[in-house]
N, C-alpha and C positions, 0 to 999 in steps of 0.2 A: 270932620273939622272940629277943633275944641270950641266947644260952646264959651269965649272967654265972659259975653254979655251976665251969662249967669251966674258963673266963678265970682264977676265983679261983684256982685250982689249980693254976695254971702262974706260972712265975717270966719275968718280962719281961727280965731278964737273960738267959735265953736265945735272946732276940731277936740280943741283942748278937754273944752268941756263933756262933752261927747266921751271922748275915752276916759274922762273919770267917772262919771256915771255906767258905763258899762261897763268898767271892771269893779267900784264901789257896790252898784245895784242900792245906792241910798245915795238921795239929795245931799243930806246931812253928813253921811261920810263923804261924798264927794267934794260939797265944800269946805270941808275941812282939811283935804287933801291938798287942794289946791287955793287954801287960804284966805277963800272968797266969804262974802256973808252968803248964808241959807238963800234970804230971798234975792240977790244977785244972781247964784247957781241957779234958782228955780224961774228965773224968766230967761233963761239962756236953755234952758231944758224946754218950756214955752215956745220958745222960737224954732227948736230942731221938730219938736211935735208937729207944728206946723208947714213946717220944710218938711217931712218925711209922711205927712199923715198919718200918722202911727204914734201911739201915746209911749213909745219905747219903754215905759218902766210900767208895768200893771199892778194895781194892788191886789193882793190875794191874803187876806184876813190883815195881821200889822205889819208883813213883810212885801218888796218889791220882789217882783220878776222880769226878766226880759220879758219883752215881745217875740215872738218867731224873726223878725223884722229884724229887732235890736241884736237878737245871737248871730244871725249873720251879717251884720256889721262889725262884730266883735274884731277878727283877725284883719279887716279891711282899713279900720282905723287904727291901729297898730301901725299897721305897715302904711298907711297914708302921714300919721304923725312922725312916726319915724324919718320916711324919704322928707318930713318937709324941714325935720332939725337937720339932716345933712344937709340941704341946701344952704338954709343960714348961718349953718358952722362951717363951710366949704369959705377958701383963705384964696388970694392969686398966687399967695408965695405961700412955701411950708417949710419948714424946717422941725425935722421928726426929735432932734436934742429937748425943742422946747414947745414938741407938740405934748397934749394931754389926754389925746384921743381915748379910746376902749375898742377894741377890735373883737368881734362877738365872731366864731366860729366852732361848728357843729363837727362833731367827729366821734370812734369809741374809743374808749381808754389804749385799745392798741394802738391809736393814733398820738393819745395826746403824751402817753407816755414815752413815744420815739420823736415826731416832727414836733410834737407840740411843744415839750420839755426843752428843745433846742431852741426852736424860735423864741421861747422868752428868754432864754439866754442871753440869745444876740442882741435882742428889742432891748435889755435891760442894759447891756454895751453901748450900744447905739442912740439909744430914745429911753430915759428912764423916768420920763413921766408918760409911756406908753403902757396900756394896760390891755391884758387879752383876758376873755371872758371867753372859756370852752365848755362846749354844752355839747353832752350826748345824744345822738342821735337815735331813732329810731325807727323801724316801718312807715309808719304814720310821716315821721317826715323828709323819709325819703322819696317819699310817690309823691309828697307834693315840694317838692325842692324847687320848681321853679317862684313859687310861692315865696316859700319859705327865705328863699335865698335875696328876695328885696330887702328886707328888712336887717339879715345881719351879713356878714361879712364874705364869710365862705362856709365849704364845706369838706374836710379833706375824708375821700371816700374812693377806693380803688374803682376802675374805669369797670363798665359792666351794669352800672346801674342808673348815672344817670346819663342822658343826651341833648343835644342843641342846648348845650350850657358852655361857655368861654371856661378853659381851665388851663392850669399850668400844672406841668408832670412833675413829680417829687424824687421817684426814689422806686427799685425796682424789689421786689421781694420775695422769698421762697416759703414750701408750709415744710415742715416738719412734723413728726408724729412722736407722741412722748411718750415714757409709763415712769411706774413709779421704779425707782431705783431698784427695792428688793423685789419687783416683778420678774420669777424666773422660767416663767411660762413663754415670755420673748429673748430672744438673743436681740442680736447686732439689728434686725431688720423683721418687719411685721411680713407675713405671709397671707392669702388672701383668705385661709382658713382660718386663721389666727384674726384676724377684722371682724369674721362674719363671728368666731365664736364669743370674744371678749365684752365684757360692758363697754360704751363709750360716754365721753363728755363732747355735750357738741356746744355751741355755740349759740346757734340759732336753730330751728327746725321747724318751718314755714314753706310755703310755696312762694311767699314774695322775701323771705329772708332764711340765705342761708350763704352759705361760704365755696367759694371755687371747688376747693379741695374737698369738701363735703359731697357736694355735685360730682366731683369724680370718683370718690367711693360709689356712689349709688350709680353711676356708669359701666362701673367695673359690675353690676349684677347683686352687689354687694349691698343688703340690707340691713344697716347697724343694729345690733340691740344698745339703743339709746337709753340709759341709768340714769342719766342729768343732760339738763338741759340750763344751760347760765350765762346770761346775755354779757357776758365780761369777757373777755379773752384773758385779762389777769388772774381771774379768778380760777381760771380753768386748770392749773398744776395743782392748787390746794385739795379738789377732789380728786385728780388721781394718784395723789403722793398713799400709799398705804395701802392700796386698793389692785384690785386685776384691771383700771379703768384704761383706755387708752383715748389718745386727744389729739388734736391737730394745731398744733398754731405757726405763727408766722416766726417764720429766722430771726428775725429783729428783737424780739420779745426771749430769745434762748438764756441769755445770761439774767435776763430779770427772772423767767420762770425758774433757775437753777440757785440762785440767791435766795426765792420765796420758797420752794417744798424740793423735797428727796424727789427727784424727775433726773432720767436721763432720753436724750434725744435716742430713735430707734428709725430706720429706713423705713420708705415704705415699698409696697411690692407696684407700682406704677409710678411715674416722671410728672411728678405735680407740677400743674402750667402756674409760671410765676406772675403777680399779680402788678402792676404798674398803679400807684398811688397816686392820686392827685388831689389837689385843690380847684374845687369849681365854686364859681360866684355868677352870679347875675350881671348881664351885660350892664345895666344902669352904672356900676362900678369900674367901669374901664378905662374911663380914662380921668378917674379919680385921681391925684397925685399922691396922696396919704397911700389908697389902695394901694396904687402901684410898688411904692415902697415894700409894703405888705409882704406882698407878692413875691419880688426878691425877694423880703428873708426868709420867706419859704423856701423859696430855690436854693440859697444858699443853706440851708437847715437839712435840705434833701440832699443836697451833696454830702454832707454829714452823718446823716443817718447812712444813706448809700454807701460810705464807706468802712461804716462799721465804727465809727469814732464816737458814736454817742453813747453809751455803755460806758 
């Protein structure tokens, strides 16, 4: 049961203050931050020492440090200040024309330059004081996604990685395998000789990050000599325009990579399983009305990209 006796006893403004001192690591920047006098911030910091038994900021010669205490508090009050502004910015009615939200969503450039690119499109049709904030993802925060995902919006990330997360399906998609244009060491389609002998560009190369179609090279027996390694999937025609390099990326990205470097598309020797993209978010968001909106224009944005029409 929620302790509410205790909650009542503590001041939510010391939320505030709390996360300016833990992300400042100084009184003085932190009231400055948040506009307060020195010795205001400094008996509000008084009051949490005492709530936590922990002197949260240490001196160590004329600089402050966290406490062990204070670092992991760090992402806790984030995401505690966060959910407590969505509570008192949550409306009965909404109307998205003359909302002025910011919709914060994690994804990689393969994402943001297909679904992402169109839902602001729409948002800006639709709601043009809506604003979206895309942030890249990485390992780190995919293994903690259920974390992560209180505090911003969603996450659009093919199914495979994460689970017991509420998501809505996007848009289906295929890999393809590239080389450079004057590469005449390949015809029409890559052979499984031709895999094992050529440099590649991969993606990712990790045991907790790596890509479907990569996984089924290394199925096939098939052990790449990896050249480069570049956490972009845009990025990844510029190294093998010019080169023996060969690469993998997703259908959707063909006419962007053929625009950015001398690449042409090339078979590959096995039936890459196609990947189902989605947007996952944290149940706390469900039956957000703002969210829901969201939501849809993803859906309507994944019909879009699905059909080929964002290009």
């Amino acid at each position: 049961m929620t302790d509410y006796p205790l909650m009542s006893r503590l001041d939510l403004n010391l939320l505030i203050a709390l996360d300016a001192l833990l992300t400042e690591r100084s009184v003085t920047r932190a009231a400055e931050r948040l506009r307060l006098s020195q010795p205001a911030l400094s008996a509000s910091l008084a009051r949490l020492r005492i709530h936590f038994n922990d002197p949260i900021l240490a001196r160590r010669g004329n600089t402050y440090e966290l406490t062990p205490l204070a670092l992991r508090l760090a992402d806790h009050t984030t995401i505690a200040l966060d959910a407590a502004r969505r509570v008192f910015e949550s409306q009965a009615t909404w109307d998205p024309s003359e909302s002025v939200r910011q919709f914060s969503i994690y994804g990689s450039d393969y994402g943001f330059t297909t679904i992402g690119r169109v839902v602001s499109e729409l948002a800006a049709a639709q709601a043009p004081g809506v604003h979206f904030r895309f942030m890249l993802h990485n390992p780190t925060v995919v293994e903690d996604a259920t974390n992560r995902l209180r505090s911003v919006d969603g996450m659009v990330i093919p199914h495979g990685f994460l689970t017991e997360l509420p998501f809505v399906d996007l848009w289906q998609d295929d890999w393809v395998a590239i080389v450079a244009e004057a590469n005449d060491e390949v015809g029409d389609a890559l052979s499984r000789e031709e895999m094992s002998k050529l440099p590649w560009v991969m993606n990712y190369q990790s045991r907790s990050a790596f890509t479907s179609a990569e996984r089924q090279v290394q199925q096939l027996g098939v052990e790449p000599n990896v050249e480069v390694v570049v956490e972009s999937f845009l990025a990844i025609p510029q190294f093998i325009a010019g080169t023996r390099r060969v690469g993998i990326i997703h259908s959707a990205l063909v006419p962007l990579a053929k625009r950015a470097a001398a690449v042409r598309v090339v078979g590959l020797p096995f039936e890459p399983t196609p990947i189902v993209n989605a947007l996952w978010y944290h149940p706390v968001h469900s039956h957000d009305p703002e969210h829901t909106w969201m939501r849809s224009l993803f859906e309507d944005a994944g019909r879009i990209v699905g059909a080929g029409a964002h290009s």
